[in-house]
N, C-alpha and C positions, 0 to 999 in steps of 0.2 A: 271132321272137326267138331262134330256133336257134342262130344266128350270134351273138350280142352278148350279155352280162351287165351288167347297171347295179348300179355299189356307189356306197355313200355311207357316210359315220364320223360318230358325234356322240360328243362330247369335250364335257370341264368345259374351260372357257377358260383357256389359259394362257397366260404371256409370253412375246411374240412373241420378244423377244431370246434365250429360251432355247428357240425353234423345234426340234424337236418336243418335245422332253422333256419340255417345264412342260405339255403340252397330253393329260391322260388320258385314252384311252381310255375309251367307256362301251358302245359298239357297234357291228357290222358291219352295215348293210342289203343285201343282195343280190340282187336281181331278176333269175329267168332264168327259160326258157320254160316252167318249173315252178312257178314263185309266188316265194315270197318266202321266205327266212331271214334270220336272226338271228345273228350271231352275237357273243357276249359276249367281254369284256376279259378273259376267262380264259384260261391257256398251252392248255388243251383248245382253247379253242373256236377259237383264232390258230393252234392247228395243224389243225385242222378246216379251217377257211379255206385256210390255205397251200394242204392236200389238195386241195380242189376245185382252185383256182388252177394247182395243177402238172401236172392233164390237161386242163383247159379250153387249148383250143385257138383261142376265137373270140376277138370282141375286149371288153373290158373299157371298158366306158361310164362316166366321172364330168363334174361339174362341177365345175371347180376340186381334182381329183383332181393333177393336176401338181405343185401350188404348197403344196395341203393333206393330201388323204384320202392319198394313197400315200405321204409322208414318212413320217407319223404311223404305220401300219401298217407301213415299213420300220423304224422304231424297234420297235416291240412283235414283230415279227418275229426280227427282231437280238437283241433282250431278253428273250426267253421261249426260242427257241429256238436262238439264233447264226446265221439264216437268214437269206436273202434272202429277198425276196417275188416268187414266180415268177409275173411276168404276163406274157403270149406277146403281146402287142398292147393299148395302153392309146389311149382318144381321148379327151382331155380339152377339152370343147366350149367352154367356156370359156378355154383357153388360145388356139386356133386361133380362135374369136371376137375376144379381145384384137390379136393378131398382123393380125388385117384393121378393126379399128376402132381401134386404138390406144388403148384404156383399158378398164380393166375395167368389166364389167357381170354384176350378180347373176344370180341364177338367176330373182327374183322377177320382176325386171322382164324378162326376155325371155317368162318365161311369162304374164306379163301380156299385154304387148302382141302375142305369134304367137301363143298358144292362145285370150289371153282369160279366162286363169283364171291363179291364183297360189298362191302356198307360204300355209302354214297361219299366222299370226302368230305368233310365237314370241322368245321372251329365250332366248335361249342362255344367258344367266346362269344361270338356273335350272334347264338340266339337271342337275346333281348330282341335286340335291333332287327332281325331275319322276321322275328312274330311281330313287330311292333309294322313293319314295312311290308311282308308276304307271309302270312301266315300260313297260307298253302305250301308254301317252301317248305318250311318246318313239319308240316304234317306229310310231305311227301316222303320227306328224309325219315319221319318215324314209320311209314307206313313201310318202308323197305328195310327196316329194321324188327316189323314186326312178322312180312315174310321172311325173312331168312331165319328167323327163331321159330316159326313155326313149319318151315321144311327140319330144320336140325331135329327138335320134336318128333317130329313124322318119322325120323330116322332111327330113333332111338324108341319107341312104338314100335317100331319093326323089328330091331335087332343089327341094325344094320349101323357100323363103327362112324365114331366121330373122328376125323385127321387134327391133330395138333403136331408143333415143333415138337415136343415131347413125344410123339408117338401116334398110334392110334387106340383110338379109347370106346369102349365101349359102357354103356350108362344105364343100366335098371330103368323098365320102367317105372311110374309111379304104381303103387299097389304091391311089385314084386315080394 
Protein backbone atom coordinates (compact mmCIF):
# COMPACT_ATOMS: atom_id res chain seq x y z
CA UNK A 1 0.00 0.00 0.00
CA UNK A 2 3.24 2.16 -0.46
CA UNK A 3 2.02 3.29 -3.69
CA UNK A 4 -1.80 4.19 -3.00
CA UNK A 5 -3.74 6.17 -0.37
CA UNK A 6 -7.67 5.33 -0.01
CA UNK A 7 -9.79 8.64 1.15
CA UNK A 8 -13.44 8.77 1.77
CA UNK A 9 -15.69 12.21 3.15
CA UNK A 10 -18.74 11.80 5.30
CA UNK A 11 -20.99 14.99 5.01
CA UNK A 12 -24.51 15.89 6.62
CA UNK A 13 -26.65 15.69 3.16
CA UNK A 14 -27.19 18.45 1.34
CA UNK A 15 -28.95 19.90 -1.89
CA UNK A 16 -27.82 18.48 -4.72
CA UNK A 17 -28.85 21.58 -6.65
CA UNK A 18 -26.53 23.66 -4.49
CA UNK A 19 -23.50 20.83 -5.19
CA UNK A 20 -20.98 21.13 -2.98
CA UNK A 21 -21.97 23.81 -0.73
CA UNK A 22 -25.22 22.65 0.80
CA UNK A 23 -23.12 19.35 1.59
CA UNK A 24 -20.96 19.86 5.07
CA UNK A 25 -18.25 18.55 5.81
CA UNK A 26 -17.88 16.21 9.09
CA UNK A 27 -14.59 14.23 7.93
CA UNK A 28 -11.63 12.98 6.14
CA UNK A 29 -10.92 8.95 6.21
CA UNK A 30 -7.55 8.29 4.99
CA UNK A 31 -5.95 5.03 4.62
CA UNK A 32 -2.24 4.63 3.89
CA UNK A 33 0.45 2.12 4.66
CA UNK A 34 0.44 3.57 8.08
CA UNK A 35 -3.16 3.06 9.29
CA UNK A 36 -5.56 5.28 9.28
CA UNK A 37 -6.36 9.06 10.09
CA UNK A 38 -8.94 11.34 10.54
CA UNK A 39 -9.12 14.17 9.72
CA UNK A 40 -11.90 16.87 10.97
CA UNK A 41 -13.91 19.79 9.14
CA UNK A 42 -11.60 22.16 10.76
CA UNK A 43 -9.24 25.09 8.65
CA UNK A 44 -6.38 22.91 10.79
CA UNK A 45 -7.13 19.75 10.02
CA UNK A 46 -8.03 20.74 5.77
CA UNK A 47 -4.71 22.07 6.06
CA UNK A 48 -3.24 19.01 7.60
CA UNK A 49 -4.82 17.12 4.85
CA UNK A 50 -3.74 19.56 2.03
CA UNK A 51 0.02 18.90 3.69
CA UNK A 52 0.01 15.35 3.42
CA UNK A 53 -1.62 15.50 -0.18
CA UNK A 54 1.17 18.09 -1.37
CA UNK A 55 4.07 15.38 -0.96
CA UNK A 56 2.22 12.31 -1.47
CA UNK A 57 3.43 11.33 -4.64
CA UNK A 58 1.36 7.85 -5.16
CA UNK A 59 -1.99 7.55 -6.26
CA UNK A 60 -5.13 8.67 -4.34
CA UNK A 61 -7.88 5.74 -4.28
CA UNK A 62 -11.88 6.76 -3.93
CA UNK A 63 -15.11 5.56 -4.69
CA UNK A 64 -17.26 7.96 -6.29
CA UNK A 65 -14.35 10.53 -5.36
CA UNK A 66 -14.72 12.08 -9.03
CA UNK A 67 -18.39 13.18 -8.84
CA UNK A 68 -18.45 13.44 -4.91
CA UNK A 69 -15.45 13.25 -2.13
CA UNK A 70 -13.10 15.64 -4.15
CA UNK A 71 -15.63 18.34 -5.16
CA UNK A 72 -16.71 18.70 -1.69
CA UNK A 73 -12.87 18.95 -0.33
CA UNK A 74 -12.15 21.42 -3.29
CA UNK A 75 -14.86 23.51 -1.75
CA UNK A 76 -13.46 23.51 1.99
CA UNK A 77 -10.08 23.61 0.46
CA UNK A 78 -10.94 26.91 -1.50
CA UNK A 79 -12.92 28.02 1.80
CA UNK A 80 -10.63 27.66 4.48
CA UNK A 81 -7.64 28.23 2.80
CA UNK A 82 -8.04 29.78 -1.03
CA UNK A 83 -6.28 26.41 -2.12
CA UNK A 84 -6.60 23.97 -4.46
CA UNK A 85 -6.52 20.49 -3.47
CA UNK A 86 -3.05 18.95 -4.51
CA UNK A 87 -3.71 15.42 -5.63
CA UNK A 88 -0.65 14.04 -7.92
CA UNK A 89 -2.91 11.11 -9.30
CA UNK A 90 -6.65 10.37 -8.31
CA UNK A 91 -8.48 6.75 -9.39
CA UNK A 92 -11.84 6.84 -8.98
CA UNK A 93 -13.22 2.99 -9.25
CA UNK A 94 -16.28 4.00 -9.53
CA UNK A 95 -16.15 6.34 -12.15
CA UNK A 96 -13.92 4.07 -14.66
CA UNK A 97 -16.50 1.18 -13.33
CA UNK A 98 -19.46 3.47 -14.81
CA UNK A 99 -17.48 4.34 -18.05
CA UNK A 100 -17.39 0.24 -19.02
CA UNK A 101 -20.84 -0.70 -17.49
CA UNK A 102 -22.85 2.33 -18.33
CA UNK A 103 -24.60 2.97 -15.04
CA UNK A 104 -23.65 3.49 -11.86
CA UNK A 105 -23.07 1.12 -9.12
CA UNK A 106 -22.56 1.55 -5.18
CA UNK A 107 -19.72 0.51 -3.41
CA UNK A 108 -22.09 -1.91 -1.46
CA UNK A 109 -23.09 -3.96 -3.96
CA UNK A 110 -19.66 -4.63 -5.82
CA UNK A 111 -18.46 -5.39 -2.45
CA UNK A 112 -21.06 -7.62 -2.06
CA UNK A 113 -20.86 -9.64 -4.85
CA UNK A 114 -16.52 -9.59 -5.53
CA UNK A 115 -15.63 -9.88 -1.74
CA UNK A 116 -18.69 -11.24 -0.39
CA UNK A 117 -18.89 -8.94 2.23
CA UNK A 118 -20.45 -5.18 2.38
CA UNK A 119 -20.64 -1.57 3.92
CA UNK A 120 -21.89 -1.39 7.36
CA UNK A 121 -25.97 -0.37 7.19
CA UNK A 122 -26.13 3.01 7.58
CA UNK A 123 -28.71 6.40 7.11
CA UNK A 124 -26.61 8.94 6.09
CA UNK A 125 -29.35 11.06 7.41
CA UNK A 126 -28.04 10.74 10.64
CA UNK A 127 -24.71 11.55 10.43
CA UNK A 128 -24.88 15.09 12.04
CA UNK A 129 -26.29 13.69 15.08
CA UNK A 130 -24.13 10.02 14.94
CA UNK A 131 -20.69 12.77 14.90
CA UNK A 132 -22.31 15.23 17.12
CA UNK A 133 -23.25 12.06 19.86
CA UNK A 134 -20.28 9.13 18.73
CA UNK A 135 -17.91 10.24 16.50
CA UNK A 136 -16.28 7.01 16.65
CA UNK A 137 -19.36 5.50 15.16
CA UNK A 138 -18.96 7.41 12.11
CA UNK A 139 -15.27 6.90 11.79
CA UNK A 140 -15.73 3.22 12.24
CA UNK A 141 -18.43 3.17 9.31
CA UNK A 142 -15.77 5.19 7.18
CA UNK A 143 -12.85 3.10 8.22
CA UNK A 144 -14.77 -0.01 6.55
CA UNK A 145 -15.57 1.71 3.78
CA UNK A 146 -12.11 2.59 3.30
CA UNK A 147 -11.08 -1.27 3.49
CA UNK A 148 -13.32 -2.42 1.12
CA UNK A 149 -12.00 0.20 -1.49
CA UNK A 150 -8.81 -0.62 -0.84
CA UNK A 151 -9.05 -4.56 -1.21
CA UNK A 152 -11.27 -3.66 -4.57
CA UNK A 153 -7.95 -1.57 -5.52
CA UNK A 154 -5.71 -4.56 -4.54
CA UNK A 155 -7.77 -6.37 -7.04
CA UNK A 156 -7.58 -4.39 -9.86
CA UNK A 157 -3.60 -4.05 -9.15
CA UNK A 158 -3.57 -7.54 -9.69
CA UNK A 159 -5.78 -8.19 -12.67
CA UNK A 160 -8.04 -9.89 -10.83
CA UNK A 161 -12.22 -8.85 -12.05
CA UNK A 162 -14.55 -6.83 -10.30
CA UNK A 163 -18.42 -8.65 -9.73
CA UNK A 164 -21.25 -6.15 -10.58
CA UNK A 165 -25.16 -6.88 -11.51
CA UNK A 166 -24.02 -5.93 -14.90
CA UNK A 167 -21.34 -8.37 -15.10
CA UNK A 168 -17.98 -8.80 -14.36
CA UNK A 169 -15.43 -6.06 -15.08
CA UNK A 170 -12.28 -5.84 -15.18
CA UNK A 171 -10.33 -2.05 -14.70
CA UNK A 172 -6.84 -0.87 -15.81
CA UNK A 173 -4.74 -0.05 -13.64
CA UNK A 174 -3.51 3.36 -12.98
CA UNK A 175 -0.38 4.16 -15.40
CA UNK A 176 -1.83 1.41 -17.99
Amino acid sequence: MDDFCVLDIETVVGKWRYFPRSFNLLMVGLKTADGYDCFRSEKEEIERLIAFLEGYRGVVVTYNGTRFDLPVLEWYADGFLGRTLPVFEHYDIMARMTKKVKKLIGLDTVAQLTLGKGKVPWDVGRNAVIWEENPEELIAYNRTDLDITAELYGRILHGEPLRTEAGTVFLAPPFA
